[in-house]
N, C-alpha and C positions, 0 to 999 in steps of 0.2 A: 461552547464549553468543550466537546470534543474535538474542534478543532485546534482549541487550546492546546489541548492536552499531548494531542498527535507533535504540535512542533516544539513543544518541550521533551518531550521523547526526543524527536529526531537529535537536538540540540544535544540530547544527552549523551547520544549513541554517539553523535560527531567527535565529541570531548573525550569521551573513553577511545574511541578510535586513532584521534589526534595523540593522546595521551599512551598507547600503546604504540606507537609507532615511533614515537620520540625516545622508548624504552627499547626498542629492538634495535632503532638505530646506533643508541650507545654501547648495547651487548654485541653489536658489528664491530664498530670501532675499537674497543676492550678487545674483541679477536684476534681485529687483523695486528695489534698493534704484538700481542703473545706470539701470536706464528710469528711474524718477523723479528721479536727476537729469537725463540726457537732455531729459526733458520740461521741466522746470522749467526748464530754460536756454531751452530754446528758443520757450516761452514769452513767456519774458521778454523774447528777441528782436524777437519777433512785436511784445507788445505796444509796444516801445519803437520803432520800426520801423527797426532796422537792428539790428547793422551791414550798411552796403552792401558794404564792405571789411574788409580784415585792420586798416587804420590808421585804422577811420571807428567810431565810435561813437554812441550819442546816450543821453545822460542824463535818464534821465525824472523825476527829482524833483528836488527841492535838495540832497539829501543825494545824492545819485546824482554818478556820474562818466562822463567821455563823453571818446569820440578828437578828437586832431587827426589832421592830416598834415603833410608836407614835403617839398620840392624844394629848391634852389641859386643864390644870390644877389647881388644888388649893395651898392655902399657904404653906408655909414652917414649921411652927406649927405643926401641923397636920398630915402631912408628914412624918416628922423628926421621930415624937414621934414612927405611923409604921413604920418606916425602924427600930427600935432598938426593937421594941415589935411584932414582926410580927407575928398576929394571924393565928391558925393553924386550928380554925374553918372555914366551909367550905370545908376544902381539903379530899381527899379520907379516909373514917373512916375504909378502909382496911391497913388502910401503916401502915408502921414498924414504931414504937418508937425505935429509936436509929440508928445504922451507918452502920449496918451490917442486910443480909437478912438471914431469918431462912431456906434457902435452896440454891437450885443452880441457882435457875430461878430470872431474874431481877425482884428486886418490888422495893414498892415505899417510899420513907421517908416522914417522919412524918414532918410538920412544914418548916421548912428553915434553917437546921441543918451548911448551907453552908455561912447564909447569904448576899445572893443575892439580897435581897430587901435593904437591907443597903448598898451594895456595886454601886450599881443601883445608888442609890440616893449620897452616896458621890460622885460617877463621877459628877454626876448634879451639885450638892454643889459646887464643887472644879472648875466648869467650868461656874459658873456664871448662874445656871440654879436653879429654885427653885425644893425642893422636892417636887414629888408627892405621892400619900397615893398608898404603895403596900403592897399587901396580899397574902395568899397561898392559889390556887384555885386547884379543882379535873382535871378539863381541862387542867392545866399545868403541872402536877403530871401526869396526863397519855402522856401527850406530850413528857415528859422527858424519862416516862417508855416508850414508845415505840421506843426510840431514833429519834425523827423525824416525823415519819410516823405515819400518817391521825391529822396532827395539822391543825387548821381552826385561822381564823384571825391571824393577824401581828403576828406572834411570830417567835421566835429564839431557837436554843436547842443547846447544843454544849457536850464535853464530857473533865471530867477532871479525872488524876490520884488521885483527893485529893479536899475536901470538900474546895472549896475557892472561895467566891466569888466576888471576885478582879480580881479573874487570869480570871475569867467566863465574866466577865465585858469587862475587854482589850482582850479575843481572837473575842467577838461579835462586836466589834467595827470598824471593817474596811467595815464591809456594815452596822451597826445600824443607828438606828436614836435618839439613848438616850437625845442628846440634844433637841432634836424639843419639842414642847409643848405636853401634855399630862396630861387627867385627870386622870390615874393611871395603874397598872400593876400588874399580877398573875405571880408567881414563881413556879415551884416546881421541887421536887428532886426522882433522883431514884438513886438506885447501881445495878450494874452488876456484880453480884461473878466471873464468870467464866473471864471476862475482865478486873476485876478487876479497873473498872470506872466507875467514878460519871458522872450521866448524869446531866444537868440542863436545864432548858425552864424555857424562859417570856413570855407571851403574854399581849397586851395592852387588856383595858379596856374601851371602850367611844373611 
């Protein structure tokens, strides 16, 4: 009888032990599987260099998506008239005139040779949003030349094979906020010889 009793115990302790270690194993598994993605985002972070903010992104390939921002606005007037005449005072008096860099090293274009500030505002237009008055600033000319990294307020940067900014438009829009109100926005452009891509960045204004 008490030897009975002794190997129904042990039998018991085996099962609670078996059964305990079948539980810890899946609390491992559950872990590793959290850290790796933890890491893996943050990663991606890393390498892509932002986001700076909750509304700020930056799209590291073509196929890749990146943030805008947005603030609160004036007429359509006014607006319009910038998005088709986008002044190129203001923006870095080092950048290239034209489409192409005089060496191998990324620098920056002249103006809004991509038209992003009109591509900008026809999304608006066409979505029941008025225009707001955007322009080419030195701060988004080095946001774009740097591909991302050390951009400050709401902005977006993304990278394209080809000066368009329509196509610049629809890959920032699945985290933008283009529709929200906004009293205005800075563009600007760089190319990259060796990768053979146009960067672009907005940042809001107000």
């Amino acid at each position: 009888m008490v030897e009975g009793n002794g190997t129904e115990g042990d039998s018991d302790l085996r099962r609670r032990a078996a059964w305990l270690l079948g539980m810890l194993a899946i609390v491992a598994v559950l872990f590793v599987v959290v850290m790796t993605q933890l890491v893996g985002t943050g990663s991606d972070a890393k390498k892509n260099g932002g986001p700076g903010a909750l509304d700020s992104a930056v799209a590291s390939h073509p196929t890749s998506s990146s943030a805008a921002s947005a603030s609160s606005g004036p007429g359509r007037t006014e607006a319009a008239h910038a998005s088709t005449t986008p002044p190129s005072s203001g923006g870095n008096p080092s950048a290239v005139h034209g489409l192409k860099c005089p060496t191998k090293q990324t620098c920056v274009l002249d103006g809004d040779p991509g038209n992003g500030i009109a591509a900008v505002n026809d999304y608006r237009t066409q979505n029941g949003k008025d225009a707001v008055v955007g322009r080419v600033s030195a701060k988004a000319q080095q946001c774009a030349l740097n591909n991302g990294n050390g951009c400050s307020g709401g902005w977006a940067e993304t990278e394209l094979a080809k000066l368009d900014g329509p196509a610049a438009v629809q890959k920032i829009l699945p985290f933008a906020h283009l529709l929200s109100d906004m009293k205005g926005f800075a563009v600007g452009w760089a190319y990259d010889p060796g990768a053979k891509l146009y960067y672009f960045a907005i940042i809001r204004s107000g």
